[in-house]
py3Dmol code that shows the C-alpha trace and the ligand (Angstrom):
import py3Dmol

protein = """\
ATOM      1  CA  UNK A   1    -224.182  13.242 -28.545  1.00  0.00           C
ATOM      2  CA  UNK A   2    -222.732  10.579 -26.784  1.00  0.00           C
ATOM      3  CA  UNK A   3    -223.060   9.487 -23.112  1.00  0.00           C
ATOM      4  CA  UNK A   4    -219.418   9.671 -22.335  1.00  0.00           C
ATOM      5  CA  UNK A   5    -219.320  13.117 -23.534  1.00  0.00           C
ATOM      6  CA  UNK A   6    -222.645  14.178 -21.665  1.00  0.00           C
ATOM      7  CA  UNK A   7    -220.965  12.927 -18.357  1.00  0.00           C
ATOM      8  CA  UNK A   8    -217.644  14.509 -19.586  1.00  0.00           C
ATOM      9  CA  UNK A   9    -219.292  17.827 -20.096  1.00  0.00           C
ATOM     10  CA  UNK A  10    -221.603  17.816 -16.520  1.00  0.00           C
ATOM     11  CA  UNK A  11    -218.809  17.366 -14.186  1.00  0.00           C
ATOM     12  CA  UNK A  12    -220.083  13.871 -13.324  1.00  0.00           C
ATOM     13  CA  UNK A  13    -218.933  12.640  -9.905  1.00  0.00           C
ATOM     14  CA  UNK A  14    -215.512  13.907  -9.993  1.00  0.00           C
ATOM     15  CA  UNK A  15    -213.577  11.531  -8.072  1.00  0.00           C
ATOM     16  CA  UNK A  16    -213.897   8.111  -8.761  1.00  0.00           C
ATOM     17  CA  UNK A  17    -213.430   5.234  -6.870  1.00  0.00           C
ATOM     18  CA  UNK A  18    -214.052   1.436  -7.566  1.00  0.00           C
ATOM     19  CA  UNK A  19    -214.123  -0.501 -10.970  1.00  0.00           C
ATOM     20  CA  UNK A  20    -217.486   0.710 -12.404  1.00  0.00           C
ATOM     21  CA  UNK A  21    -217.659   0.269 -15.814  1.00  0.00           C
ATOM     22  CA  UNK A  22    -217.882   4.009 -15.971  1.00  0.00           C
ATOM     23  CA  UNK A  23    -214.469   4.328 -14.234  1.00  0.00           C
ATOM     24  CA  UNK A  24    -212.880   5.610 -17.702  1.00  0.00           C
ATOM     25  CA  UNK A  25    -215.091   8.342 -18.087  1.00  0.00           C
ATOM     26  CA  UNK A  26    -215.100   9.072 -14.716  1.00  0.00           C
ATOM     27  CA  UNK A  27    -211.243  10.081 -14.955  1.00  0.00           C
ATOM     28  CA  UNK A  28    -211.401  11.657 -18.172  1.00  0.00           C
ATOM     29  CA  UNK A  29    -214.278  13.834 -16.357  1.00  0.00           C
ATOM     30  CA  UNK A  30    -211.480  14.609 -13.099  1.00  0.00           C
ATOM     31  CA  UNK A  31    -208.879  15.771 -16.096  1.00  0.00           C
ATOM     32  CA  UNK A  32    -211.714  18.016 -17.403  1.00  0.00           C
ATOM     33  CA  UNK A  33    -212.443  19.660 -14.242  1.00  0.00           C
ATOM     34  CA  UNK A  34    -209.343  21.704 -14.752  1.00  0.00           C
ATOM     35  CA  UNK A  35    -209.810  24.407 -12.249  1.00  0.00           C
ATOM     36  CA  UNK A  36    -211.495  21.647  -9.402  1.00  0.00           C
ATOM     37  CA  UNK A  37    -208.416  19.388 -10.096  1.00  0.00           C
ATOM     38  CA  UNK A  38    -205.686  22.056  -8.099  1.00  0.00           C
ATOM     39  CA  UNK A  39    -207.379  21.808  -4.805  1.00  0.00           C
ATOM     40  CA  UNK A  40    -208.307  19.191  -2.786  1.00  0.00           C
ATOM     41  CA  UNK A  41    -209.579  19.083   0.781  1.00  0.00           C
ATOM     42  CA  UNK A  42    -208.241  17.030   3.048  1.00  0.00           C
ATOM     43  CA  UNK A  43    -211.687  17.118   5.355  1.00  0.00           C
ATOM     44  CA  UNK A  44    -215.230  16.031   4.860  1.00  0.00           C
ATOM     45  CA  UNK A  45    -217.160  18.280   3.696  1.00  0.00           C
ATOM     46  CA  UNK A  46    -218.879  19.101   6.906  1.00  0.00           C
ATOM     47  CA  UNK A  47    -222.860  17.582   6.420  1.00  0.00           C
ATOM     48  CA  UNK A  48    -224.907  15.426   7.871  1.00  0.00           C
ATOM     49  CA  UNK A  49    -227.372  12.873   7.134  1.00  0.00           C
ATOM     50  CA  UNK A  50    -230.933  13.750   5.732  1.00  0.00           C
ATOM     51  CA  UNK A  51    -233.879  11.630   7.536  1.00  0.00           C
ATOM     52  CA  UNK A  52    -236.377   9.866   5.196  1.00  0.00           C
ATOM     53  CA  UNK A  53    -238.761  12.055   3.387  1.00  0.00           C
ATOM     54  CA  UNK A  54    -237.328  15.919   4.759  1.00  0.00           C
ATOM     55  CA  UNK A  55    -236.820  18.639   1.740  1.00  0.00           C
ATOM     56  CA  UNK A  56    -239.036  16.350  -0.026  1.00  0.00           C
ATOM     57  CA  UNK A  57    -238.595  18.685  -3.452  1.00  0.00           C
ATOM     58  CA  UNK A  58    -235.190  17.501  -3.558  1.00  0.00           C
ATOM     59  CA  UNK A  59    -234.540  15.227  -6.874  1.00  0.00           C
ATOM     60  CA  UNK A  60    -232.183  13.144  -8.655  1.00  0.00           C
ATOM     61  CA  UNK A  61    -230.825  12.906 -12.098  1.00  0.00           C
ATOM     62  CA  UNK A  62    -230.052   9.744 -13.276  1.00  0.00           C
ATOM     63  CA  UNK A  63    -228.392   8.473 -16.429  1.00  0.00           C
ATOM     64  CA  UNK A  64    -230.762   6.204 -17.571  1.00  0.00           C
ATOM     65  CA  UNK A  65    -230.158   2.369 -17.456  1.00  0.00           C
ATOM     66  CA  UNK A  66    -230.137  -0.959 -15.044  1.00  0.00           C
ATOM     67  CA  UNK A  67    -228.652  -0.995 -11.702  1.00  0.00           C
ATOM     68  CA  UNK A  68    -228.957   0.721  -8.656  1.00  0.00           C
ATOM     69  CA  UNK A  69    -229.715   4.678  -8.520  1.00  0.00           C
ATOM     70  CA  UNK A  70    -227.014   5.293  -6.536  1.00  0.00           C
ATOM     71  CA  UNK A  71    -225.031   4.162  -9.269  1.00  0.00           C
ATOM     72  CA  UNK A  72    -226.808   5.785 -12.179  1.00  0.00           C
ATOM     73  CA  UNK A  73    -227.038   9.198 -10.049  1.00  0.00           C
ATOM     74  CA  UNK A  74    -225.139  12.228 -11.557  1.00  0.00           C
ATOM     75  CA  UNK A  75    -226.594  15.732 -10.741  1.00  0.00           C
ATOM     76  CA  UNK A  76    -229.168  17.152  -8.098  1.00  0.00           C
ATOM     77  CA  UNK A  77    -232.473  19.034  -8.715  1.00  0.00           C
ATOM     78  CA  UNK A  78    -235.822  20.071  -6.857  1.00  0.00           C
ATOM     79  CA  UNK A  79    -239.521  19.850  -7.955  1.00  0.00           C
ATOM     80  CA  UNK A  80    -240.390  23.741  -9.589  1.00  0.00           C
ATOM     81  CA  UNK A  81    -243.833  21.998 -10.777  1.00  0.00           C
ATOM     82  CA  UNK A  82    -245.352  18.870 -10.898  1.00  0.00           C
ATOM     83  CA  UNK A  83    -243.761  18.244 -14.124  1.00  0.00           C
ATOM     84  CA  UNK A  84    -241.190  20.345 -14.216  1.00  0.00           C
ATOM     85  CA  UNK A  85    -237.477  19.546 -12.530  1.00  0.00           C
ATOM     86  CA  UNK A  86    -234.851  22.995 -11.951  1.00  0.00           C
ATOM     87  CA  UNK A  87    -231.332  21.673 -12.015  1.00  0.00           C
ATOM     88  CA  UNK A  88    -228.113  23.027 -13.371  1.00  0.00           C
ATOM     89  CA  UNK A  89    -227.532  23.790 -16.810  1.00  0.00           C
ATOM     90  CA  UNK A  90    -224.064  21.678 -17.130  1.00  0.00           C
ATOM     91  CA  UNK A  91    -225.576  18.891 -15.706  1.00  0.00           C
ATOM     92  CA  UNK A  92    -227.812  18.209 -18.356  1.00  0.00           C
ATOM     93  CA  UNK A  93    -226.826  20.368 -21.532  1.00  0.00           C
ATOM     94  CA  UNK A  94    -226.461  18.304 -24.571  1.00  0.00           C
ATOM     95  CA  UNK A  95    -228.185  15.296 -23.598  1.00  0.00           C
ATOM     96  CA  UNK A  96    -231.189  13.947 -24.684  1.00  0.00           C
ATOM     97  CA  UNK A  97    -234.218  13.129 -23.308  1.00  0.00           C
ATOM     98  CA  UNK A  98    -233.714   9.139 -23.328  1.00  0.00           C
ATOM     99  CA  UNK A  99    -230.384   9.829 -21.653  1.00  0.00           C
ATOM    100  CA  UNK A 100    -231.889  11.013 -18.477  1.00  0.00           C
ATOM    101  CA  UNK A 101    -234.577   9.774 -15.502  1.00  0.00           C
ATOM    102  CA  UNK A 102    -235.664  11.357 -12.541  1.00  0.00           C
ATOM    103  CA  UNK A 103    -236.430  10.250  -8.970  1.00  0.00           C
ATOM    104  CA  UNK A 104    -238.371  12.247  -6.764  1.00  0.00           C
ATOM    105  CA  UNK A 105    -239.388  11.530  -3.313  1.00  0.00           C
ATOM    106  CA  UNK A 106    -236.258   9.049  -2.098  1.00  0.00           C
ATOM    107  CA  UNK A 107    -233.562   9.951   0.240  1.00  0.00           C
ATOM    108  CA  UNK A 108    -232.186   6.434  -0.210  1.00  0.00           C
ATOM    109  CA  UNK A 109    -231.044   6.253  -3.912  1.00  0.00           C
ATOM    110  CA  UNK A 110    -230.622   2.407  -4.079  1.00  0.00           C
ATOM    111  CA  UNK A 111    -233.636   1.979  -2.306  1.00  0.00           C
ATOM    112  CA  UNK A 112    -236.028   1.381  -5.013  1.00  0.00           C
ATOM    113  CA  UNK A 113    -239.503   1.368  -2.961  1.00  0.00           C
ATOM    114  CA  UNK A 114    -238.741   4.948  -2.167  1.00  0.00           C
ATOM    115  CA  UNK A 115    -240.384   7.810  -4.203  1.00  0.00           C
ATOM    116  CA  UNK A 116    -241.329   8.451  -7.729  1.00  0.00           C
ATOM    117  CA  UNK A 117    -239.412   7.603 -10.657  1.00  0.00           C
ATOM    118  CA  UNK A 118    -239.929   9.715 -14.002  1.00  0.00           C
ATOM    119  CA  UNK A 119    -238.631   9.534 -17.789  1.00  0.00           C
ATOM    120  CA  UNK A 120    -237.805  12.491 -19.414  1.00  0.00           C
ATOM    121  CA  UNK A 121    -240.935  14.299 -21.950  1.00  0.00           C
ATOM    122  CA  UNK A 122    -239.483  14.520 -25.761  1.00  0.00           C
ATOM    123  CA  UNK A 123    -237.630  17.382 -26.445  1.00  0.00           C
ATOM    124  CA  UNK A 124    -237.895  17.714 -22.177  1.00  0.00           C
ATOM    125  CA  UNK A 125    -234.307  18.996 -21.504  1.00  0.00           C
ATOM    126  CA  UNK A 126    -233.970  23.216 -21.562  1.00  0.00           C
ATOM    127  CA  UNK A 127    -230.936  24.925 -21.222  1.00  0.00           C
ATOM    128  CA  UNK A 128    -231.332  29.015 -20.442  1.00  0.00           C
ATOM    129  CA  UNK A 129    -230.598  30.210 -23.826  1.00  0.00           C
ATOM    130  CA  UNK A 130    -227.624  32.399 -22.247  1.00  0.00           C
ATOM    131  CA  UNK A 131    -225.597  29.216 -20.895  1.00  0.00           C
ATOM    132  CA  UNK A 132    -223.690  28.258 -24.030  1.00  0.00           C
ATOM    133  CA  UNK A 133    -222.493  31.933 -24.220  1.00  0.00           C
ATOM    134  CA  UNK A 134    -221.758  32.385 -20.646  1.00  0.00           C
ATOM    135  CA  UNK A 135    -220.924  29.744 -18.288  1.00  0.00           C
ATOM    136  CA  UNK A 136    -223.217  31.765 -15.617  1.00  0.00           C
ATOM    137  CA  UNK A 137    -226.354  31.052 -16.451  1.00  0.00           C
ATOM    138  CA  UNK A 138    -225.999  27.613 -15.322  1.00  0.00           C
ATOM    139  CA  UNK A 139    -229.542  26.389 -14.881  1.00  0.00           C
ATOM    140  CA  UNK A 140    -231.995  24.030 -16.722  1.00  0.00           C
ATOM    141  CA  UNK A 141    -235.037  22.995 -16.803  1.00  0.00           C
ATOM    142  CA  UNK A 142    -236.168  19.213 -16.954  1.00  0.00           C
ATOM    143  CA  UNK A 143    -240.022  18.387 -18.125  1.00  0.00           C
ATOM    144  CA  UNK A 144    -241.355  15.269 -17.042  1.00  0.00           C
ATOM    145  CA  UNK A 145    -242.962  12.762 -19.353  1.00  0.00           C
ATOM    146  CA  UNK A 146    -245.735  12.561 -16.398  1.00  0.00           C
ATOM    147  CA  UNK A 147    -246.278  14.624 -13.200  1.00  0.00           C
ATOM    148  CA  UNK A 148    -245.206  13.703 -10.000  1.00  0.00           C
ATOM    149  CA  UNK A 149    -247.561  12.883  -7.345  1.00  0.00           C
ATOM    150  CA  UNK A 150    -248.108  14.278  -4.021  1.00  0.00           C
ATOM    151  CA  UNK A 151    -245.033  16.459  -4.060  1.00  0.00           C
ATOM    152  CA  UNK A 152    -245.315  19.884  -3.027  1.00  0.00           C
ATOM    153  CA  UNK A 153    -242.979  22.099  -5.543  1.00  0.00           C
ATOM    154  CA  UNK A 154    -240.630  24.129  -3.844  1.00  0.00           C
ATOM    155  CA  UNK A 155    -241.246  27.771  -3.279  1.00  0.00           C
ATOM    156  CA  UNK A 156    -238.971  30.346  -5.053  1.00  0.00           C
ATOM    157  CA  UNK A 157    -238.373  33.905  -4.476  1.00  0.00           C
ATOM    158  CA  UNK A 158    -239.638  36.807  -6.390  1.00  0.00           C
ATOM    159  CA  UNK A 159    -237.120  37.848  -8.855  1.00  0.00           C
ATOM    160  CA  UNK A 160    -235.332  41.264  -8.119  1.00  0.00           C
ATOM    161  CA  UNK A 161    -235.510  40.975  -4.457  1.00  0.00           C
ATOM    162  CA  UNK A 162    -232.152  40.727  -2.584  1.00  0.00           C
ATOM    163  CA  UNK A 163    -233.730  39.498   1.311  1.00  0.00           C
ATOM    164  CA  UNK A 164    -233.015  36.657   1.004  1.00  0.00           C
ATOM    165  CA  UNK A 165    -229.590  36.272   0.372  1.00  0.00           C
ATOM    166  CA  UNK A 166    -228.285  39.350   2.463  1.00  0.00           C
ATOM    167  CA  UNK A 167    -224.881  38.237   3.696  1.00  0.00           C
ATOM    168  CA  UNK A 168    -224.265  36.517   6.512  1.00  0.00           C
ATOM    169  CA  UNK A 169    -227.425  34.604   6.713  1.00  0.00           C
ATOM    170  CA  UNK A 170    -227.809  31.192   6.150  1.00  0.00           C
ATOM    171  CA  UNK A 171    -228.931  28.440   4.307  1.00  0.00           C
ATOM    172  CA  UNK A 172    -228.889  24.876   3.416  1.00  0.00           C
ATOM    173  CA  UNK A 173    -227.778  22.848   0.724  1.00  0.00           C
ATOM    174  CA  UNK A 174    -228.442  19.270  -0.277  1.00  0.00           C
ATOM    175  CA  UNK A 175    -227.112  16.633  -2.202  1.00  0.00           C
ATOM    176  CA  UNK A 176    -225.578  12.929  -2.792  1.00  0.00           C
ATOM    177  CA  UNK A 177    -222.635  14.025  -3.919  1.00  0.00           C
ATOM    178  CA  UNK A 178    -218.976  13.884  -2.757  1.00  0.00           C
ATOM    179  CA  UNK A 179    -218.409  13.721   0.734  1.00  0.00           C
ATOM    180  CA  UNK A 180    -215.013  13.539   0.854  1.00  0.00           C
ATOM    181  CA  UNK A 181    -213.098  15.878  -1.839  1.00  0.00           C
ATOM    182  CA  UNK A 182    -209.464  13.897  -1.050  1.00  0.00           C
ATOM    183  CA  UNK A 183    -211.095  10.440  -1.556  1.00  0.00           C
ATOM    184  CA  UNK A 184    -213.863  10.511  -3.182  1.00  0.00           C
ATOM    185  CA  UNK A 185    -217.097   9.243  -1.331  1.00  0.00           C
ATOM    186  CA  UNK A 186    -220.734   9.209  -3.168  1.00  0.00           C
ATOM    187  CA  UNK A 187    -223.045   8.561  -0.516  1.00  0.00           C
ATOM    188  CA  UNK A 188    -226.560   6.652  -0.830  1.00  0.00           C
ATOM    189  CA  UNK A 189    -228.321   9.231   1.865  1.00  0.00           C
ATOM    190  CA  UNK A 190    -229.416  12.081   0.913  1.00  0.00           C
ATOM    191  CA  UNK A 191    -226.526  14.848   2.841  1.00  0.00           C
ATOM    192  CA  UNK A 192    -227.304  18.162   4.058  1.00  0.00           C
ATOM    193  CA  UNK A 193    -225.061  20.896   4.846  1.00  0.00           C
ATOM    194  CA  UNK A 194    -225.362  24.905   6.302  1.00  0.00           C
ATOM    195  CA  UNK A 195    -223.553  27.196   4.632  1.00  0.00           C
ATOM    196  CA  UNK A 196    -223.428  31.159   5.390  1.00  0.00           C
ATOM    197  CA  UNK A 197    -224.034  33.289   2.455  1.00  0.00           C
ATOM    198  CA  UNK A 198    -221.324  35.180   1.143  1.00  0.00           C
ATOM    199  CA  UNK A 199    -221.209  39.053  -0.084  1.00  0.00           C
ATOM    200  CA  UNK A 200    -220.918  39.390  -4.016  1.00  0.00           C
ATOM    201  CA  UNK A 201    -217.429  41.443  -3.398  1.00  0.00           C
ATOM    202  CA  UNK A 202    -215.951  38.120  -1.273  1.00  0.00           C
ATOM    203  CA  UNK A 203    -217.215  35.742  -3.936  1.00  0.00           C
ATOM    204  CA  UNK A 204    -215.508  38.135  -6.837  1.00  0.00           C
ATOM    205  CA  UNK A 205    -212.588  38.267  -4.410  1.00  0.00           C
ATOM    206  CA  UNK A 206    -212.390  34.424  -5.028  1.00  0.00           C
ATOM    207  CA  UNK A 207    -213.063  34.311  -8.513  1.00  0.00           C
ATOM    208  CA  UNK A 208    -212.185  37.143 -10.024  1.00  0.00           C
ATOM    209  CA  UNK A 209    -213.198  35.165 -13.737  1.00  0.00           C
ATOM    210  CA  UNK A 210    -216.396  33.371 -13.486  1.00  0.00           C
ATOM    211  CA  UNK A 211    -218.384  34.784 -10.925  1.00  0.00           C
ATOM    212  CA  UNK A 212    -221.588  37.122 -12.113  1.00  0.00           C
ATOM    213  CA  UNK A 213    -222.785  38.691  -9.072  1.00  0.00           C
ATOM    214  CA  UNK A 214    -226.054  39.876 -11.336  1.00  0.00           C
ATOM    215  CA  UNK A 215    -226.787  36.063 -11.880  1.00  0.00           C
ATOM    216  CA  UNK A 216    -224.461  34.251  -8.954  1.00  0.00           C
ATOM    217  CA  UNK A 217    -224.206  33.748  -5.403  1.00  0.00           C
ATOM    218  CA  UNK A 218    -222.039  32.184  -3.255  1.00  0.00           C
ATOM    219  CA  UNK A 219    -222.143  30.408  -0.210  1.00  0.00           C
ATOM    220  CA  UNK A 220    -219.806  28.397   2.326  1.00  0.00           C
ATOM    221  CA  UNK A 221    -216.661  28.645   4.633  1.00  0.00           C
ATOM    222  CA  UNK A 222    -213.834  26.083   5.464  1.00  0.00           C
ATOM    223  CA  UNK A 223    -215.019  22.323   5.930  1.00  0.00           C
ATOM    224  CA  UNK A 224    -218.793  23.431   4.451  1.00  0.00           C
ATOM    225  CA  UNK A 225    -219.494  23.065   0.874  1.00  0.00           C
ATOM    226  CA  UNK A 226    -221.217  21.414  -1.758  1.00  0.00           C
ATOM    227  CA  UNK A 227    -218.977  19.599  -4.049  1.00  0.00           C
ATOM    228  CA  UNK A 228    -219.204  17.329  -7.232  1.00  0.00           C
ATOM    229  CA  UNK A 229    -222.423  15.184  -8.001  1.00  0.00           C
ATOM    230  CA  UNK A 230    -224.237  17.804  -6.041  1.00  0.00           C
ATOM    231  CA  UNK A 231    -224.657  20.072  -9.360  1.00  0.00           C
ATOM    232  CA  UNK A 232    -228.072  21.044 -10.303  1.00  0.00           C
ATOM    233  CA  UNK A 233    -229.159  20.892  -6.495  1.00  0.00           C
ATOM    234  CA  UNK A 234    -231.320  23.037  -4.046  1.00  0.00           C
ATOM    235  CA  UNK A 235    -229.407  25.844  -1.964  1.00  0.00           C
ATOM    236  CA  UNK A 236    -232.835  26.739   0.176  1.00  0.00           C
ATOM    237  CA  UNK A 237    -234.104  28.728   3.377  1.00  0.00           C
ATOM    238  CA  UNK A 238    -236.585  29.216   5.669  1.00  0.00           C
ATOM    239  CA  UNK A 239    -237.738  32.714   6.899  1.00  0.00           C
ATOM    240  CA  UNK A 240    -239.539  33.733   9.330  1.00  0.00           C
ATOM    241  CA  UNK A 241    -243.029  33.563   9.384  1.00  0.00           C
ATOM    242  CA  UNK A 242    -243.158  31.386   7.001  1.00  0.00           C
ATOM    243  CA  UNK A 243    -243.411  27.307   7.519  1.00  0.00           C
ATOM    244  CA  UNK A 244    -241.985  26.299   3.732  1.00  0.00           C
ATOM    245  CA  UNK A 245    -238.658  26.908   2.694  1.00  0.00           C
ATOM    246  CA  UNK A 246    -237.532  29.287  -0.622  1.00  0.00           C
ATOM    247  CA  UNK A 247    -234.907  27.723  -2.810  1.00  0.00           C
ATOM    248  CA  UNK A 248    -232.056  31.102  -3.626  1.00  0.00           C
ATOM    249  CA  UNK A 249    -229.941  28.827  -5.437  1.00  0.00           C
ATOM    250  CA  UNK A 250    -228.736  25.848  -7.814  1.00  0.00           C
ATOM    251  CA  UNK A 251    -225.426  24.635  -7.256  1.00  0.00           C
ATOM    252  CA  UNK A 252    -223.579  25.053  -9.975  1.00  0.00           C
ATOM    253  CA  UNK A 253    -219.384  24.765  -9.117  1.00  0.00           C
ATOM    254  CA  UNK A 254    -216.235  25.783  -7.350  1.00  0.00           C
ATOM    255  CA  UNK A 255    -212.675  25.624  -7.017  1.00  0.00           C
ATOM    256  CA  UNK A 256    -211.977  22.199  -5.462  1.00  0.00           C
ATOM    257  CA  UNK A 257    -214.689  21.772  -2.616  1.00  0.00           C
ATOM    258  CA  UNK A 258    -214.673  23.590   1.403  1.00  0.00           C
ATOM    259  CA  UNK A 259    -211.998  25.020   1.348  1.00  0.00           C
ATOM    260  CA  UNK A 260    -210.971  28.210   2.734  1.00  0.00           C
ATOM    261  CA  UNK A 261    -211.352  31.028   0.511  1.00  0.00           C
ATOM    262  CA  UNK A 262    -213.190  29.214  -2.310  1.00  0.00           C
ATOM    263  CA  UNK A 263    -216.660  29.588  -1.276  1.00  0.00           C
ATOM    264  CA  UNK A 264    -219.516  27.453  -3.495  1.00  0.00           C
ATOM    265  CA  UNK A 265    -221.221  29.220  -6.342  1.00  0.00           C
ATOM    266  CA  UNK A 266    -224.271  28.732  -7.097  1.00  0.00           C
ATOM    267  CA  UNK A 267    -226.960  30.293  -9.668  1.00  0.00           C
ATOM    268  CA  UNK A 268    -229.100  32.520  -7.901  1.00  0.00           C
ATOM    269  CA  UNK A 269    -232.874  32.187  -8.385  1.00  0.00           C
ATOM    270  CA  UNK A 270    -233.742  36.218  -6.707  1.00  0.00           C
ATOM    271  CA  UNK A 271    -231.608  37.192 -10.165  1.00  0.00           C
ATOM    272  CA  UNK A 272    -233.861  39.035 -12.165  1.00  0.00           C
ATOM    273  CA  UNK A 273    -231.649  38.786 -15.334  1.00  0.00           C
ATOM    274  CA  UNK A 274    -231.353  35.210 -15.082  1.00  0.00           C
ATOM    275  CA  UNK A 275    -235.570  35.143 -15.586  1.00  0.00           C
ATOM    276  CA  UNK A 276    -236.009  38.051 -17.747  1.00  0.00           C
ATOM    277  CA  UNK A 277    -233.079  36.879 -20.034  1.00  0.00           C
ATOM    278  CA  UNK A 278    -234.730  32.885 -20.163  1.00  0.00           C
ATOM    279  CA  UNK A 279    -237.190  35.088 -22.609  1.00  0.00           C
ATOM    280  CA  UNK A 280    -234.872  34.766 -25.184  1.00  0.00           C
ATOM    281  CA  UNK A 281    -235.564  31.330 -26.264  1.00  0.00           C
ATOM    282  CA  UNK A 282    -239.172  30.228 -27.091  1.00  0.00           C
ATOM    283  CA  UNK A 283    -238.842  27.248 -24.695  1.00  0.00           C
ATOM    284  CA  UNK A 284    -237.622  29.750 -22.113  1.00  0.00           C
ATOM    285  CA  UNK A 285    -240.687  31.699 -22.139  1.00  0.00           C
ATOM    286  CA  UNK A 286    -242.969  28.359 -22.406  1.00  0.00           C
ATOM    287  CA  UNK A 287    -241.289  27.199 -19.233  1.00  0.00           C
ATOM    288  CA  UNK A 288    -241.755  30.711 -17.212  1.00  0.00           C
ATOM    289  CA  UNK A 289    -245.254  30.674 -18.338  1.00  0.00           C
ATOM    290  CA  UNK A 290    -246.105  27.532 -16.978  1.00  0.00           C
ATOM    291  CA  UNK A 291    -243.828  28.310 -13.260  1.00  0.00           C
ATOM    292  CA  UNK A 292    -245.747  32.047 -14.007  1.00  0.00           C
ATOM    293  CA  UNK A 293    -242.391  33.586 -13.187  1.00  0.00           C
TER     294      UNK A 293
END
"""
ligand_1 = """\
12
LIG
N -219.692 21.207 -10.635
C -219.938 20.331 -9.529
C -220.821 19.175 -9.953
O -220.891 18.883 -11.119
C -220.455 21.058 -8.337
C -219.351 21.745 -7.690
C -219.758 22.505 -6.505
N -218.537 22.878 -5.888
C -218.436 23.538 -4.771
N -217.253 23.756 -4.297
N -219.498 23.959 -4.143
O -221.375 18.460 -9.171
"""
view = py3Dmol.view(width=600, height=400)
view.addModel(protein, "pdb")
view.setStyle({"model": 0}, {"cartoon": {"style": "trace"}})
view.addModel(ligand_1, "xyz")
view.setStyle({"model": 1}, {"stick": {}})
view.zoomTo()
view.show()
């Protein structure tokens, strides 16, 4: 496929602002993003700056190319093995593995002495086989033409356990995307942002089509969201007791961004279906093997 539709299809960076040569298809993308298109804040979406080197399992996916990172950056992931990236299924479905790069271990995207930068392995890029069907299962899995170095993966919950994303509690997302959901403001920091966790009946209250609480959750309140270009990234937690932090979710989309009554959703990694079901492709099961999920 082409680029322009890869971009077109992930939800790249909704809001676009400058003359970049991908300006065109960064329009066509806010015309596709039919049901973010009704809504837009008016605030900031309520983060703060990440200092160099925290949530160090926290990745970028790049289109590959020249330039700057920041400007090649599209979608979020986190480290689930040395070689193996966890992002969101619409971030990367159809493209190839030439199409896409990795860097791990930068909070700074244009900073090019930061972290680890990684092609894509042939035949790297795998969808869960459910996606296509239903828009739900939105999470992939990117494998690395080499592994990263000296990056501790990120911890993730056992599947069929619901502790960690009781209601109420809360938890942290991170990203580079939007900032600002009226104008349109792609930062080059790495952003952070706590969001409370949501019951399934509140998130089904606020989309009554496309939220699957067996495979979903969602997180956020007024002025506290994730929004576009943070697709494919961490939703994590600490408990306690323990020092590391368990990623419960990939962001994965929303009505508009932060605002009240349209909570994030994201895919939720304690989902038991969304593991048992990755079975049913081959590449599924090779990638659970090798996470020993
Ligand atoms: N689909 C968006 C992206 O491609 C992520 C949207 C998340 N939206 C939200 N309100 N939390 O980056």
């Amino acid at each position: 496929m082409n680029f322009s539709s890869f971009k077109h299809s992930s939800g790249f960076r909704g809001v676009a602002v400058g003359l970049t040569a991908s300006a065109l298809v960064m329009s066509a993308a806010v015309l596709a993003q039919g049901a973010d298109a009704g809504h837009r804040s008016q605030r900031i979406i309520g983060g703060t700056e990440v200092a160099n080197g925290a949530h160090p399992f926290s990745v970028a996916l790049l289109e590959t190319g020249h330039g700057s990172a920041r400007d090649r950056q599209f979608c979020g992931g986190s480290v689930a093995s040395p070689d193996v990236i966890l992002t969101a299924a619409h971030c990367v479905a159809g493209a190839t593995s030439n199409e896409l790069e990795v860097v791990a271990g930068r909070t700074v995207l244009s900073d090019a002495k930061q972290g680890q930068v990684r092609a894509v392995a042939p035949e790297g890029v795998v969808v869960h086989p459910r996606y296509a069907k239903n828009r739900a299962y939105d999470v992939a899995f990117v494998i690395l033409a080499k592994p990263l170095k000296g990056i501790s993966p990120v911890k993730l919950p056992t599947a069929g356990t619901d502790a960690l994303i009781r209601p109420g509690q809360k938890a942290t997302v991170v990203g580079w995307g939007n900032t600002d959901s009226n104008m349109g403001n792609f930062p080059d920091r790495l952003r952070q942002v706590q969001v409370p966790l949501l019951a399934h009946d509140e998130c089904q209250v606020s989309y009554p089509k496309g939220y699957d609480s067996s495979v979903n959750i969602c997180a956020g309140a007024e002025g506290k969201d994730s929004c576009q270009g943070d697709s494919g990234g961490p939703l994590f937690r600490t408990v306690r007791g323990r020092q590391d932090p368990l990623q419960i979710g990939v962001v994965s989309s929303g009505d508009g961004c932060a605002e009240q009554g349209a909570p994030g959703i994201y895919t939720s990694l304690s989902s038991a279906k969304l593991w048992k079901t990755l079975d049913e492709s081959a590449k599924g099961r090779e990638i659970k093997e090798w996470l020993r999920r």
